[in-house]
C-alpha positions in Angstrom: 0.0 0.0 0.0 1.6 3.5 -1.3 1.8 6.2 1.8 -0.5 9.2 0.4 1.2 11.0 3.2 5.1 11.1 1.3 6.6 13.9 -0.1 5.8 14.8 -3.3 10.0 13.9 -5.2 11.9 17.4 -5.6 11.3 19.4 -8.7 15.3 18.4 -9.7 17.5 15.6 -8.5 21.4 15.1 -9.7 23.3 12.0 -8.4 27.0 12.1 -9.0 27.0 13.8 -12.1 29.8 13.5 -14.0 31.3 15.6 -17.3 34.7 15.6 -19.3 35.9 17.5 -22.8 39.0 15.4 -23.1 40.9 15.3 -20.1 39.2 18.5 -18.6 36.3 17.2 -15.6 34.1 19.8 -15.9 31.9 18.5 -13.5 33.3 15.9 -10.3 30.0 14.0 -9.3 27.3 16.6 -8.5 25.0 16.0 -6.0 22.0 18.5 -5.9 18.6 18.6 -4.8 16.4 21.1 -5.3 13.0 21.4 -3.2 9.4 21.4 -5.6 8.2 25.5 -5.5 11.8 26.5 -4.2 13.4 29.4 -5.9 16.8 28.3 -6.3 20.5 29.9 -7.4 23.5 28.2 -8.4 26.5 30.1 -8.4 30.0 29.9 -9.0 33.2 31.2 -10.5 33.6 31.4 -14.5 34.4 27.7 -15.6 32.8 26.2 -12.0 30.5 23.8 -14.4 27.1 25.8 -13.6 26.3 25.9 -17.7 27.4 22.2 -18.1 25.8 20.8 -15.3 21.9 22.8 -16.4 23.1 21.6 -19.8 22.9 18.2 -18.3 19.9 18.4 -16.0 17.7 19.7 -18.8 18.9 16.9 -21.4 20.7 19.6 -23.4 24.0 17.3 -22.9 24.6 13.8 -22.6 26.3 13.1 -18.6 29.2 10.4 -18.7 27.5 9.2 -15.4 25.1 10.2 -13.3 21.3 10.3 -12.6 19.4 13.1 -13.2 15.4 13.4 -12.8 12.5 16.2 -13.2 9.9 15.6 -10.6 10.8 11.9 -10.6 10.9 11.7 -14.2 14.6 9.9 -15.2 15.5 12.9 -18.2 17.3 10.3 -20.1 15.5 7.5 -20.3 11.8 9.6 -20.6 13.1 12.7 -21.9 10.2 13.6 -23.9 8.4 13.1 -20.4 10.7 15.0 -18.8 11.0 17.9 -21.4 7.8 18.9 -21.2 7.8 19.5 -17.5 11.0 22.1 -18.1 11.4 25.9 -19.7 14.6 26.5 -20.5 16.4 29.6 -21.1 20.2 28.2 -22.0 23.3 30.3 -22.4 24.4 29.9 -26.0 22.0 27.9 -27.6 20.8 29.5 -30.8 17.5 30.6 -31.5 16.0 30.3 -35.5 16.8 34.3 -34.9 15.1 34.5 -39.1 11.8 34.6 -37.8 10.3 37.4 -36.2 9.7 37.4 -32.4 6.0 36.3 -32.7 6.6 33.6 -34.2 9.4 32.1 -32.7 7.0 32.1 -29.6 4.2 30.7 -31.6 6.9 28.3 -33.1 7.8 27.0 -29.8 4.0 26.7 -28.6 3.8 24.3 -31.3 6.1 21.9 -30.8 5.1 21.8 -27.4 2.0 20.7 -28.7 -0.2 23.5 -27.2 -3.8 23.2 -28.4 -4.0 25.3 -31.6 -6.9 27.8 -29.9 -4.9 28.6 -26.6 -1.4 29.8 -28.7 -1.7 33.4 -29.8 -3.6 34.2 -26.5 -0.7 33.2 -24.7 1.9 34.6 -27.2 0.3 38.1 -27.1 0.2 38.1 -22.7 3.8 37.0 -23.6 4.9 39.4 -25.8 3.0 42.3 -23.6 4.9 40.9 -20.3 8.1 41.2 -22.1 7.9 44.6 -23.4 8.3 43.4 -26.9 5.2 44.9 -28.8 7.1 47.3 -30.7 9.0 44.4 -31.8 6.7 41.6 -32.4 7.2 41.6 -36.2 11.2 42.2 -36.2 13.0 39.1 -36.9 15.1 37.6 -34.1 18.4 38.0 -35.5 17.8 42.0 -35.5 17.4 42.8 -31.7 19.7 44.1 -29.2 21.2 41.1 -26.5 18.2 42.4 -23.9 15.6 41.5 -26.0 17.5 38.3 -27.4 17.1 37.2 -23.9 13.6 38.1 -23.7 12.3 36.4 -26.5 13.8 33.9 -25.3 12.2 33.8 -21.7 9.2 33.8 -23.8 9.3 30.8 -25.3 11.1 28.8 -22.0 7.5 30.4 -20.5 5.4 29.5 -23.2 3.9 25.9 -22.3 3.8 26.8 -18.4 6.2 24.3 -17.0 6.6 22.8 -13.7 10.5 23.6 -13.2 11.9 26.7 -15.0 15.5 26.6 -15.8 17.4 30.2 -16.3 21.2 30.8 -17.4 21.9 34.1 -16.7 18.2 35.6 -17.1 18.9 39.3 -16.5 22.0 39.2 -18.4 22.1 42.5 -20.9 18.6 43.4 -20.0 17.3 46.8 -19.3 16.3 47.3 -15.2 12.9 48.3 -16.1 12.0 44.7 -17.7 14.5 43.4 -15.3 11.5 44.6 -12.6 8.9 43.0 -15.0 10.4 39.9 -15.2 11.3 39.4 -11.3 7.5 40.3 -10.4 6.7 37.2 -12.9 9.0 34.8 -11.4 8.0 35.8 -7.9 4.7 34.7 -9.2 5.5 31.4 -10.8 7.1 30.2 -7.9 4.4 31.8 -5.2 1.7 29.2 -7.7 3.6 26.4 -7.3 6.1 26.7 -10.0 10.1 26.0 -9.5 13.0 27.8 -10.7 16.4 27.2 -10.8 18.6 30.5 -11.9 22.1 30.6 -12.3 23.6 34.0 -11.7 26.9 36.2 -11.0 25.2 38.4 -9.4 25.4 37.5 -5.8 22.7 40.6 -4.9 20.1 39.4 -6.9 20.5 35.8 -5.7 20.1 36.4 -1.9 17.3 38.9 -2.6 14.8 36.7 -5.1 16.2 33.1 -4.1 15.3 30.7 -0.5 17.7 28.1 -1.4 21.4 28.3 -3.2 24.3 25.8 -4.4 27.5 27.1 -4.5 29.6 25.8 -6.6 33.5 25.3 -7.9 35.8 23.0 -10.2 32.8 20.9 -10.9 31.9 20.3 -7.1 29.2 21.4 -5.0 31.0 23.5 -2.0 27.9 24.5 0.3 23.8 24.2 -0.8 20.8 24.7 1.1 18.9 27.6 2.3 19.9 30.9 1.7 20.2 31.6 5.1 21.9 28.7 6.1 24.7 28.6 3.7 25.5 32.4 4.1 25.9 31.8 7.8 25.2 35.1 8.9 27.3 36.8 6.4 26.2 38.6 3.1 25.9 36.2 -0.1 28.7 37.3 -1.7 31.3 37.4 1.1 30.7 33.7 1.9 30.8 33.0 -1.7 34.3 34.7 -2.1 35.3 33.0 1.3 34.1 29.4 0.1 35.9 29.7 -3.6 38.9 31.8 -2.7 40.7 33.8 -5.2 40.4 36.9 -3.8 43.3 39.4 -4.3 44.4 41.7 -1.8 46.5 43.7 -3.4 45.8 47.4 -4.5 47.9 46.3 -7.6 51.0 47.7 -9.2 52.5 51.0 -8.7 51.9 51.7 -12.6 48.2 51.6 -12.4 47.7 54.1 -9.9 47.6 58.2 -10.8 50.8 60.3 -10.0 
């Protein structure tokens, strides 16, 4: 008999995750979990494996070992299960930037196999929430980085998933839709919805985020709640502490002013 009183499985799941380009480990055997309706950051130095690893969780990239699952759904061996539970907003993936905004958001309704009726509804609310109405008929390839990144919010948005995955969401966008976009996310997660957003900025993780992994050469270095793994320091000072690097110096006598 099944216990209708267990905890529903967490939104994502990584066992020992493992990644290599040649003899570079880009990521060591990851362990993550991250709570269903959390809001959830994952930071880390350039080259920590933050890319490869939501490369991997969202079946972008094939793990050398390692289990990864959506809501109890194995990504590799249901993917199209899987996929349709996720929104993804990847850094460097190409978008088909020839057609215009609209339809790259009513493209990717489509192939998630939204029924025909409930498309442009959802692409015009999109397309308002983004601030992209001026742009609507502009092919892709024409806008600025900002609205790049919007579109492409758009369509990760666009079939309503369960988990939302974001790559450096606010990256090159202007802090009036930055706003916008926040007050949505605050929303998705306050319904239900989870997100995972990976992010250099360390002030915008502790502000919007309850739960953070922080991360280095491919290893997990401290995750849980926000408020645990900061320990009573700011975000970023515990970060720095935790990954190290940090120069002291004022730098050479050159570079300063006579």
């Amino acid at each position: 008999m099944s216990d209708s009183t267990a905890s529903p499985p967490p939104a994502l799941q990584v066992s020992q995750l493992v990644k290599r380009f040649g003899e570079k480990v880009a990521v060591a055997g990851i362990d993550l979990e991250v709570p269903a309706g959390s809001f959830f950051g994952l930071v880390g130095p350039n080259g920590a494996g933050k890319t490869t690893t939501l490369s991997m969780a969202t079946g972008l990239l094939r793990p050398d070992a390692g289990l990864v699952r959506v809501h109890g759904v194995d990504v590799w061996t249901e993917p199209v299960v899987a996929k349709r539970m996720i929104g993804n907003l990847a850094d460097g993936v190409r978008l088909f930037d020839r057609l215009t905004g609209e339809q790259l958001i009513t493209y990717t309704a489509m192939m998630f196999g939204l029924p025909r009726p409930e498309i442009a509804p959802r692409v015009a609310d999109l397309i308002a929430l983004m601030d992209l109405g001026d742009a609507a008929g502009t092919i892709v390839a024409d806008y600025s980085a900002g609205m790049t990144k919007k579109v492409a919010l758009a369509c990760a948005l666009v079939h309503a998933p369960r988990l939302l995955v974001l790559d450096e969401p606010f990256e090159s966008v202007d802090p009036v839709s930055a706003a916008n976009i926040e007050d949505v996310l605050r929303g998705y997660t306050s319904s239900g919805g989870t997100i995972i957003i990976s992010s250099h900025s360390m002030d915008l993780v502790q502000r919007m985020c309850d739960h953070v992994a922080v991360i280095a050469a491919g290893r997990v270095l401290a995750a849980g709640t926000v408020d645990d793994v900061r320990a009573g320091e700011s975000l970023q000072d515990r970060f720095v502490s935790l990954v190290g690097g940090r120069h002291t110096s004022e730098g050479p006598q050159w570079l300063r002013p006579s």
